[in-house]
C-alpha positions as CSV (number, residue, x, y, z in Angstrom):
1,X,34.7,49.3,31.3
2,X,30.9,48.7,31.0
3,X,30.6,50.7,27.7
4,X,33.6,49.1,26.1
5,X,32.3,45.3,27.3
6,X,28.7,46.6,25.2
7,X,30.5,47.7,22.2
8,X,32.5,44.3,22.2
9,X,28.8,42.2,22.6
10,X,28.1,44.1,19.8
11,X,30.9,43.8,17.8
12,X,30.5,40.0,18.3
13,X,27.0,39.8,17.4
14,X,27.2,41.6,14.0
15,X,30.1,39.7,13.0
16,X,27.7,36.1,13.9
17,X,25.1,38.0,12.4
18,X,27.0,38.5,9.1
19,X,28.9,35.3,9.4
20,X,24.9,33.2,9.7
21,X,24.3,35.3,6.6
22,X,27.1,34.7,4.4
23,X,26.3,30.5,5.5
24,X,22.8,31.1,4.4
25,X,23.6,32.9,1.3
26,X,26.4,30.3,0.5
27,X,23.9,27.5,0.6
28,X,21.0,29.2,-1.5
29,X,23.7,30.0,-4.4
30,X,23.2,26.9,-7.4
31,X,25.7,24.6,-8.1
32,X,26.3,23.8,-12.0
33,X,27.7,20.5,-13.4
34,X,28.6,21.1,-17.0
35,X,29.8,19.0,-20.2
36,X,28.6,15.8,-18.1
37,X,27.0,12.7,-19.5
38,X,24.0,12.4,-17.0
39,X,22.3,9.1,-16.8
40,X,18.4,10.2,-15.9
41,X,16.9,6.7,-16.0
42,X,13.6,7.9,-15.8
43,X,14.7,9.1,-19.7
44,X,17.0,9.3,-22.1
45,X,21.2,9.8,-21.4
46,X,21.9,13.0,-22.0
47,X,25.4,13.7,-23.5
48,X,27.8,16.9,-22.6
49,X,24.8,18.3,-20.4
50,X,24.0,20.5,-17.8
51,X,22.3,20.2,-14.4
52,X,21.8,22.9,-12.1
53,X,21.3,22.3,-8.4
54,X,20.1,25.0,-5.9
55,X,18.6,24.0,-2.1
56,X,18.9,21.0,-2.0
57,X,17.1,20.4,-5.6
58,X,17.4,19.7,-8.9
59,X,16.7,23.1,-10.6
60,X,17.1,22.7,-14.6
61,X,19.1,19.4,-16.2
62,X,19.6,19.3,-19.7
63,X,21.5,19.6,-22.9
64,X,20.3,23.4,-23.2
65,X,19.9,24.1,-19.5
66,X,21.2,27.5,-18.4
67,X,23.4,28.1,-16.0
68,X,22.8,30.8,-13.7
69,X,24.4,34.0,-12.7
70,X,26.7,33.3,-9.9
71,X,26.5,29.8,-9.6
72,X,29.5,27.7,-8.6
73,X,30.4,25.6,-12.1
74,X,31.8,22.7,-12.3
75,X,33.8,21.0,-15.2
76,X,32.6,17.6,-15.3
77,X,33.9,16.9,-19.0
78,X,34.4,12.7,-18.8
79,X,32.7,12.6,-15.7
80,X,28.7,10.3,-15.8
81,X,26.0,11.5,-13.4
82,X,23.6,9.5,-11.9
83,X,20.7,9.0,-8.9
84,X,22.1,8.0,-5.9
85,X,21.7,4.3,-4.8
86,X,18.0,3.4,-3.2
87,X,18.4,0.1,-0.9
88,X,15.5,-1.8,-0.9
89,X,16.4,-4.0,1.6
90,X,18.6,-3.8,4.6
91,X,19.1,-4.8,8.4
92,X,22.0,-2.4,8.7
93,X,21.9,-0.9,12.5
94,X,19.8,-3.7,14.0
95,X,22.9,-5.4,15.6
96,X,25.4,-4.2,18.2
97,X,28.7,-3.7,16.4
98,X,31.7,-5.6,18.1
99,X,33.5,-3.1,19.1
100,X,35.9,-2.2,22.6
101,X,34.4,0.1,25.4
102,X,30.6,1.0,25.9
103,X,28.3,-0.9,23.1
104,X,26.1,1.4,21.5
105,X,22.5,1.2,22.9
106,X,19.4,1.4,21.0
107,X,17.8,4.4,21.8
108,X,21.4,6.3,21.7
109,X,21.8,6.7,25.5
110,X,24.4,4.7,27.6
111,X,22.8,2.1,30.0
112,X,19.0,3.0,28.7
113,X,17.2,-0.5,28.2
114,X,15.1,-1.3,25.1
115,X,11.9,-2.6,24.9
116,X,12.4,-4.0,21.2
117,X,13.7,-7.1,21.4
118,X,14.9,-8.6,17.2
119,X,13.8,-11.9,16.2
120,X,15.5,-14.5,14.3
121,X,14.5,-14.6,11.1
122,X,13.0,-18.3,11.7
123,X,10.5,-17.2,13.8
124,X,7.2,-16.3,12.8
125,X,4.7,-14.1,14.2
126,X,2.4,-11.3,13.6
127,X,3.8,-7.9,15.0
128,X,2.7,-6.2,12.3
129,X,2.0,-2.9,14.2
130,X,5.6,-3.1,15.5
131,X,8.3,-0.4,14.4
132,X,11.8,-1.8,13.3
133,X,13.2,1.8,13.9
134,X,12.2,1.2,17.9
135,X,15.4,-1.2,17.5
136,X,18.0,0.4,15.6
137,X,21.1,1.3,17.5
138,X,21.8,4.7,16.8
139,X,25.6,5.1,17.5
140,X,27.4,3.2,14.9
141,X,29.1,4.3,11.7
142,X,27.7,2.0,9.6
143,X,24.9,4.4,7.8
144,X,27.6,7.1,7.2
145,X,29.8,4.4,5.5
146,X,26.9,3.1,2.8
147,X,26.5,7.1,2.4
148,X,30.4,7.4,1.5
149,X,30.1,4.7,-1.6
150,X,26.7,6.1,-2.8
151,X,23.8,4.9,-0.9
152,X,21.9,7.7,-0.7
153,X,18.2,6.2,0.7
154,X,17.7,3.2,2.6
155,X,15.3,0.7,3.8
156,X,15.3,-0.8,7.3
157,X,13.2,-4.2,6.9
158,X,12.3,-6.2,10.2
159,X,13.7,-9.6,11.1
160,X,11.4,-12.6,11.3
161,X,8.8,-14.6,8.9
162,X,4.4,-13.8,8.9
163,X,4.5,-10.3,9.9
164,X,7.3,-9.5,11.8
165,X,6.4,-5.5,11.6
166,X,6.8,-2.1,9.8
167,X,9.4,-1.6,7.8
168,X,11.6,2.3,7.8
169,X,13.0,4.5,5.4
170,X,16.4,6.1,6.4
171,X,18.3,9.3,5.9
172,X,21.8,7.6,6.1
173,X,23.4,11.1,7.5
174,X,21.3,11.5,10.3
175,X,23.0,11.3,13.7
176,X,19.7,11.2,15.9
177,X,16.9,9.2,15.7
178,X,14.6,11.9,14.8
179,X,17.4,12.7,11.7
180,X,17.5,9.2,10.8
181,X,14.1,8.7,10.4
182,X,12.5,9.8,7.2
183,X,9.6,7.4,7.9
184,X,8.6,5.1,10.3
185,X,5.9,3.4,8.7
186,X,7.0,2.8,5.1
187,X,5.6,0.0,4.2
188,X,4.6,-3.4,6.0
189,X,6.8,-6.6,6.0
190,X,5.3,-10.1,5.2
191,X,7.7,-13.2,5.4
192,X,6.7,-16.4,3.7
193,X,8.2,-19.5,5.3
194,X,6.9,-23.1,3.9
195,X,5.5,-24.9,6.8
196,X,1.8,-25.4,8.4
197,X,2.2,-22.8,11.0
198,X,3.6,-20.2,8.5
199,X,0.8,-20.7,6.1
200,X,-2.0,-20.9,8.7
201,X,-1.0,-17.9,10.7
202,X,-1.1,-15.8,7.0
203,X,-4.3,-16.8,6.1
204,X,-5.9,-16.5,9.6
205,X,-4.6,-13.0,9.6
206,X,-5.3,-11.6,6.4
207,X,-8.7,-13.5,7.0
208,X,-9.1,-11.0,10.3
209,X,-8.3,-8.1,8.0
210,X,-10.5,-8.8,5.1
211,X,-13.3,-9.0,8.0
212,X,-11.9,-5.8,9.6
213,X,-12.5,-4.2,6.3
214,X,-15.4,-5.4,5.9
215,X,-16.8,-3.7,8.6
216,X,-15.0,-0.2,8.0
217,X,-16.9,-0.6,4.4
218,X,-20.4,-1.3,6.1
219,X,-22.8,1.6,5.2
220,X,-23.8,3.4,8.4
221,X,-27.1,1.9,10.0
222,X,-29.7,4.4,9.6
223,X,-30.8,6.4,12.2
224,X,-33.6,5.0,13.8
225,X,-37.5,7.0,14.0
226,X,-38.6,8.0,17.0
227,X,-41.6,6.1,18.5
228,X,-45.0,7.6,18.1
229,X,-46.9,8.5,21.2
230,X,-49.8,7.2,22.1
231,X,-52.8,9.9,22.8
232,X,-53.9,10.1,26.2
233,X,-57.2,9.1,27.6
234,X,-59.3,12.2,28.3
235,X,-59.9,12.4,32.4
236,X,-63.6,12.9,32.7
237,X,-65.3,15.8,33.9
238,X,-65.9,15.9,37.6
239,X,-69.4,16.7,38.4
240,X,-70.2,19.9,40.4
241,X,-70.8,19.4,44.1
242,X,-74.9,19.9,45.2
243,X,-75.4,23.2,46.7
244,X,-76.6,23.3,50.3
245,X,-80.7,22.6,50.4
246,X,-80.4,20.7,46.9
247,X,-80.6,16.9,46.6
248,X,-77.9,15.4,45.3
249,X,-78.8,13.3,42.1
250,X,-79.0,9.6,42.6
251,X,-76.6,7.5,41.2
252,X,-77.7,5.0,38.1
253,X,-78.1,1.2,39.7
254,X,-80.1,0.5,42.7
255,X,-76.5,-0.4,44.9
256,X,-75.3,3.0,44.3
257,X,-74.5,4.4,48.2
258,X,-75.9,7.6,49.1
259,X,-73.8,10.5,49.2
260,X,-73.9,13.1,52.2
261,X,-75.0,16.3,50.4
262,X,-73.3,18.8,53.4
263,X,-69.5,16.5,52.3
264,X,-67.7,17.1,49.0
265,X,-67.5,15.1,46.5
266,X,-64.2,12.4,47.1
267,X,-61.7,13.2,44.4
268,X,-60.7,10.5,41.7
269,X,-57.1,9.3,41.8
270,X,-55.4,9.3,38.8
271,X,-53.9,5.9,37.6
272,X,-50.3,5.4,38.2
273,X,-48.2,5.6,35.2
274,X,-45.5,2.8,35.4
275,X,-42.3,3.4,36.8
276,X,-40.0,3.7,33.2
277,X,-37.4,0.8,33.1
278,X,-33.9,1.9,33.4
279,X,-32.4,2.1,29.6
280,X,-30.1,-0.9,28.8
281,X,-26.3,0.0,29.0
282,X,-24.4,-0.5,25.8
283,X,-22.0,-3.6,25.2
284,X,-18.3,-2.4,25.4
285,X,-16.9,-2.7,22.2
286,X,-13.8,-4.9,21.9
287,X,-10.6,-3.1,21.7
288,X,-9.5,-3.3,17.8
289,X,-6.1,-5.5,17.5
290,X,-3.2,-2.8,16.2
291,X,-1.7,-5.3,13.8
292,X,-5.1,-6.3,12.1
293,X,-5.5,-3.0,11.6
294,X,-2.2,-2.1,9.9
295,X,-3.0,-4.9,7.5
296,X,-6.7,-3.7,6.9
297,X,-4.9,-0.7,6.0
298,X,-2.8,-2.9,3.7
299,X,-5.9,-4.9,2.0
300,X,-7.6,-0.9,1.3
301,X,-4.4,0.3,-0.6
302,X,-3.6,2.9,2.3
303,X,-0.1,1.0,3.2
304,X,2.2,-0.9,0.8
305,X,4.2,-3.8,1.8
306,X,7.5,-6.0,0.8
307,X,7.1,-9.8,0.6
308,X,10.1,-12.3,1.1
309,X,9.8,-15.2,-1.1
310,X,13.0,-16.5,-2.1
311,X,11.8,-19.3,-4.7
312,X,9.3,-21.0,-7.1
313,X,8.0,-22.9,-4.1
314,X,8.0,-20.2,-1.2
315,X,5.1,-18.2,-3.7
316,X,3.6,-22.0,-4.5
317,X,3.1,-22.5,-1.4
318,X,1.9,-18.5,-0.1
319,X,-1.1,-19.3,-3.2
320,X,-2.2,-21.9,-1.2
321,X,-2.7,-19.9,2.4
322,X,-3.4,-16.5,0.5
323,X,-5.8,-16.0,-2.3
324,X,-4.1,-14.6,-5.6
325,X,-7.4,-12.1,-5.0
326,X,-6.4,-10.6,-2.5
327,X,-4.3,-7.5,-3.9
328,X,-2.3,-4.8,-2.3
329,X,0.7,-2.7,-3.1
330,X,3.5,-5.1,-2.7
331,X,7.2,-5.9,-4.2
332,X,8.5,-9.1,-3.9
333,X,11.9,-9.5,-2.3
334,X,14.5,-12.4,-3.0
335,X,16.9,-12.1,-0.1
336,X,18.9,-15.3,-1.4
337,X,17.4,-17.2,-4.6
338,X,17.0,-21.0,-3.6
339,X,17.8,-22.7,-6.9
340,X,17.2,-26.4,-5.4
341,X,13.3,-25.1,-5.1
342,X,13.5,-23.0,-8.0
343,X,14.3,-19.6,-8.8
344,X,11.2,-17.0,-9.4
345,X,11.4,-17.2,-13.2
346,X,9.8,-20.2,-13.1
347,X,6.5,-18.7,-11.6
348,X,6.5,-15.6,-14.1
349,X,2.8,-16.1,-15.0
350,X,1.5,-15.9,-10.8
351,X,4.2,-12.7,-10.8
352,X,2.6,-11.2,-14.0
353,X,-0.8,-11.9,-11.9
354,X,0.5,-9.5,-8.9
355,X,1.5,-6.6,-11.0
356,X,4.4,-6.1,-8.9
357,X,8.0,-5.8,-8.9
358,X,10.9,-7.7,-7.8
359,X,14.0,-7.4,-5.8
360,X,16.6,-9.9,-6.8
361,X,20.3,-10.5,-5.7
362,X,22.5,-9.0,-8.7
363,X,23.7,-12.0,-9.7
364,X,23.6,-15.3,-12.2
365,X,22.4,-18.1,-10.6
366,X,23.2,-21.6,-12.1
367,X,21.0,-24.3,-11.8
368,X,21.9,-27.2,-8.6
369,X,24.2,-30.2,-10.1
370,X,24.8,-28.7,-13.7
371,X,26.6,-26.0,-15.6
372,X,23.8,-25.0,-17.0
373,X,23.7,-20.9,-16.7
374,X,20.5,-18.7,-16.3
375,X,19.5,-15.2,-16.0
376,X,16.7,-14.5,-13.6
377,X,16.8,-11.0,-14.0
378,X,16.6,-10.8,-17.9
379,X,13.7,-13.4,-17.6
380,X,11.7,-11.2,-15.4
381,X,12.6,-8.4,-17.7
382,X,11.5,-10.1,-21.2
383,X,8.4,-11.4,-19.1
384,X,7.5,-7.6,-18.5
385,X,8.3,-7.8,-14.6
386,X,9.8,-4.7,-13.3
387,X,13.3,-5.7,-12.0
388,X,15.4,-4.1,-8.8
389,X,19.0,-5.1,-7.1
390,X,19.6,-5.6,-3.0
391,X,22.5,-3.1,-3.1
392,X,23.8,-4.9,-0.1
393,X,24.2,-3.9,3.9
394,X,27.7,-3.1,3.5
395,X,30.4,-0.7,1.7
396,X,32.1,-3.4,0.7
397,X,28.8,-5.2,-0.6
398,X,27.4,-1.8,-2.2
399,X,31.0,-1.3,-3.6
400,X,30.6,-4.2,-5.7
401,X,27.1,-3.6,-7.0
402,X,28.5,-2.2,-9.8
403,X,30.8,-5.6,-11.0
404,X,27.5,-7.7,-10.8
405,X,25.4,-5.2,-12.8
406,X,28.3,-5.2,-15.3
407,X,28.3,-9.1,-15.4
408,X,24.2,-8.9,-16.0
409,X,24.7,-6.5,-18.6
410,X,27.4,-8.4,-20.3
411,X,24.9,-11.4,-20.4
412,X,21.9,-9.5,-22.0
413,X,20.4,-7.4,-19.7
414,X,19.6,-3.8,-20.7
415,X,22.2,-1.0,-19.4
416,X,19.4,1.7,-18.8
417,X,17.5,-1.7,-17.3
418,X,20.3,-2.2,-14.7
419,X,20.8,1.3,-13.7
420,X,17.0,1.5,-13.4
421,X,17.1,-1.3,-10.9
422,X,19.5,0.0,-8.3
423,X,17.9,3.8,-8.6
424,X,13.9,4.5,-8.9
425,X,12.3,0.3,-9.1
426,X,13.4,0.5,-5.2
427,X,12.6,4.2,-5.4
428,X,8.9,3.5,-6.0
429,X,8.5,0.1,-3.8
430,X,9.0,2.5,-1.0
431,X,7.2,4.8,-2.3
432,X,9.8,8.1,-2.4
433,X,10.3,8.1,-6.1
434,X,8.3,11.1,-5.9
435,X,11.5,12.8,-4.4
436,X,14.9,10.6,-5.5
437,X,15.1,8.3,-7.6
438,X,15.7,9.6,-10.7
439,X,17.5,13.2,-12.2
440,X,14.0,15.3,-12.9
441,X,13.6,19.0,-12.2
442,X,12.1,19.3,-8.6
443,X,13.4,16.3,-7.0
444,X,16.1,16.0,-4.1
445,X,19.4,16.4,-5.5
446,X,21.0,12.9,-4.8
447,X,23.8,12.4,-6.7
448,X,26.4,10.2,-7.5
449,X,28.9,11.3,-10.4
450,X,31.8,8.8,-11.7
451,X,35.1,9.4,-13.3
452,X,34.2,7.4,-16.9
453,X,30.6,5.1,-16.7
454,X,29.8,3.3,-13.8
455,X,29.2,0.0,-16.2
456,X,32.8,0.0,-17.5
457,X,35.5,-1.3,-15.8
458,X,37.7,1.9,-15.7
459,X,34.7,3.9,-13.8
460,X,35.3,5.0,-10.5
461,X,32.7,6.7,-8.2
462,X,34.3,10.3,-7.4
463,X,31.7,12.2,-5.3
464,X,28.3,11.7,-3.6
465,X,25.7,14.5,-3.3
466,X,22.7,14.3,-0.8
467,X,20.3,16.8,-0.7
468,X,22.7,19.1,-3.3
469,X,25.7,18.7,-0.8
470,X,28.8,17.2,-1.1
471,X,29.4,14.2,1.2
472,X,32.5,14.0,3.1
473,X,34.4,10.9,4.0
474,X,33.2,10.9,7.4
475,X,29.6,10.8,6.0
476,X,28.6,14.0,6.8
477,X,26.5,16.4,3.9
478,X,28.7,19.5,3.7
């Protein structure tokens, strides 16, 4: 019985042995998309091409692009490829879902309190050292479902105006925070709110970091040269005793007493040196502040950061509590474009200033008590602003995306401007257009691919890759 209950152990662990290796050889073998139109944005469109995926990465795209031997082809004759989605800015997972039975905690365990408490967005205060993704609830479907209609990156941006904390980047199929989390510390969120306290608190703060700068930059004292020591005073000679039967020598001066010749001389004491005073303890240094350091990091180019002004007068008034000097890698974000203080188009020379981008809602905006229609967008555009789109915080938000930019483009805005917008502009304000983004050999194979073109009313999104695999409808990357 022993013997046949070995030969069925190993009998079973052969078969998982083969089985791992046919799921490891099945995931290395490329994937081919042929006869597709593939929208690169980072270059031209390239008609009835081919793109060739293999671990997760794009492998060879073009018109002339080989496939492989034993790669798994598909026909995609009518079918438009493009990046997946980039959201720039989103608060998805930061509230509890309404929802029967248990509510979902923060850190994914039932009953486990959180330390991270989310601020209103009116309040300001500098936490700039504080993580959002300590207050994400982790059980929720929510980042599966922007995955299913082609989100394929995300941003989580903090709640609250000043600095209200670091902003995170998300893999939207991760099911644990550790799978979620691409990066914790993508870039740092500043909130510009037009009253006293707002402004004050900004300048104070990035007055504390310029300082804290300041001193990082200091050249190092150098060391400093050892004292030089004094020569010592020569002890002089003690004279020989007189021998027995000799006189002793007399002593110069008439008071000098006389000496006993049988008794020694008395020896001379030599001077007590001073006792050496106790060297002087150093001054504790002061404990450095975390969020004047994460900013100090900001002012030295090490960090990048997202700024929310939503109108001509929100970055009027930021000039007047932060000096137009005072550069860092930044986007500006528009989470809602106040027309009645004027929409950002109007300031396109303090923008142009920045060198920065800016994330706009995908929409016209008409100007308050007329019918008078404007395009921010193509204003920033013809300016010379790099443009991007808030893709929204929910499917049915992200699912119209494509309407708006269809509106835009209807109303002057550049196709391969639009698509830009939504794909590598958010791509690099959080800084992964390195790896997505954009269809280049080498990066992550994120993927979105339409029946027709995604600007036309008749185009339909079929299929989202992430990471070279298909994505389910339960957002899971098979």
């Amino acid at each position: 019985m022993s013997t046949a209950k070995n030969n069925n152990l190993l009998a079973l662990t052969v078969a998982a042995a083969l089985t791992c290796g046919a799921i490891q050889a099945q995931s290395t073998r490329p994937t081919a998309f042929t006869n597709a139109r593939i929208h690169t944005v980072s270059g031209k469109t390239i008609e009835r091409g081919t793109l060739v995926v293999r671990s997760g990465k794009i492998e060879a795209v073009g018109k002339d692009a080989v496939v492989p031997a034993g790669a798994k082809v598909i026909d995609a004759t009518g079918k438009t490829i493009m990046p997946g989605l980039v959201s720039a800015w989103s608060r998805a997972g930061l509230r509890a879902p309404t929802s029967r039975g248990n509510t979902p905690t923060r850190g994914g365990r039932r009953g486990r309190p959180s330390r991270f408490r989310p601020r209103s967005s009116g309040r300001t205060s500098n936490s700039a050292a504080t993580k959002v993704i300590d207050g994400i609830y982790i059980r929720q479907p929510i980042f599966g479902k922007l995955l299913e209609v082609g989100v394929t990156s995300l941003a989580l941006n903090p709640q609250g105006g000043g600095f209200p904390g670091l902003g995170a980047v998300l893999n939207p199929a991760g099911k644990t925070r550790e799978a979620l989390t691409l990066n914790d510390e993508a870039f740092v969120q500043v909130g510009m709110q037009r009253n006293s306290g707002a402004k004050k608190l900004l300048k104070d703060t990035f007055a504390k970091a310029k300082k804290a700068v300041e001193e990082r930059e200091k050249p190092p004292e150098p060391p400093k040269k050892p004292e030089a020591k004094k020569p010592e005073a020569k002890k002089p000679e003690a004279k020989p005793a007189a021998k027995p039967g000799e006189k002793p020598a007399k002593p110069a001066g008439k008071d000098a007493p006389k000496q006993d010749p049988k008794k020694p001389a008395p020896k001379k004491e030599a001077p007590k040196k001073p006792a050496a005073k106790p060297a002087a303890k150093p001054k504790p240094k002061k404990p450095k502040d975390p969020n004047v350091e994460v900013l100090a990091d900001l002012l030295q180019g090490k960090r990048r950061a997202i700024v929310e002004i939503n109108s001509a007068a929100d970055l009027l008034h930021w000039r007047t509590a932060v000096s137009d000097d005072m550069k860092f890698p930044r986007m500006v974000a528009v989470t809602r474009h106040d027309t009645t203080s004027g929409t950002l188009d109007k300031v396109v020379d303090h923008l142009k200033k920045w060198e920065c981008s800016v994330l706009l809602p995908p929409l016209l905006s008409t100007q308050p008590r007329t019918s008078h229609l404007i395009h921010p967008a193509k204003k920033l555009h013809d300016a010379g602003i790099e443009v991007g789109f808030a893709v929204g915080e929910s499917p049915g938000q992200v699912r119209a995306i494509f309407f708006s930019l269809m509106e835009l483009v209807r109303s002057g805005l550049p196709a391969d401007v639009a698509l830009k917008a939504i794909t590598q502009v958010p791509a690099k304000a959080l800084g992964i257009d390195k790896r997505t983004g954009t269809i280049e050999v080498g990066k992550h194979a994120d993927l979105l691919v339409f029946d027709g073109d995604p600007l036309s009313p008749t185009g339909t999104l079929e299929q989202v890759w992430l990471r070279g695999s298909r994505v389910e409808k339960d957002g899971a990357a098979n």
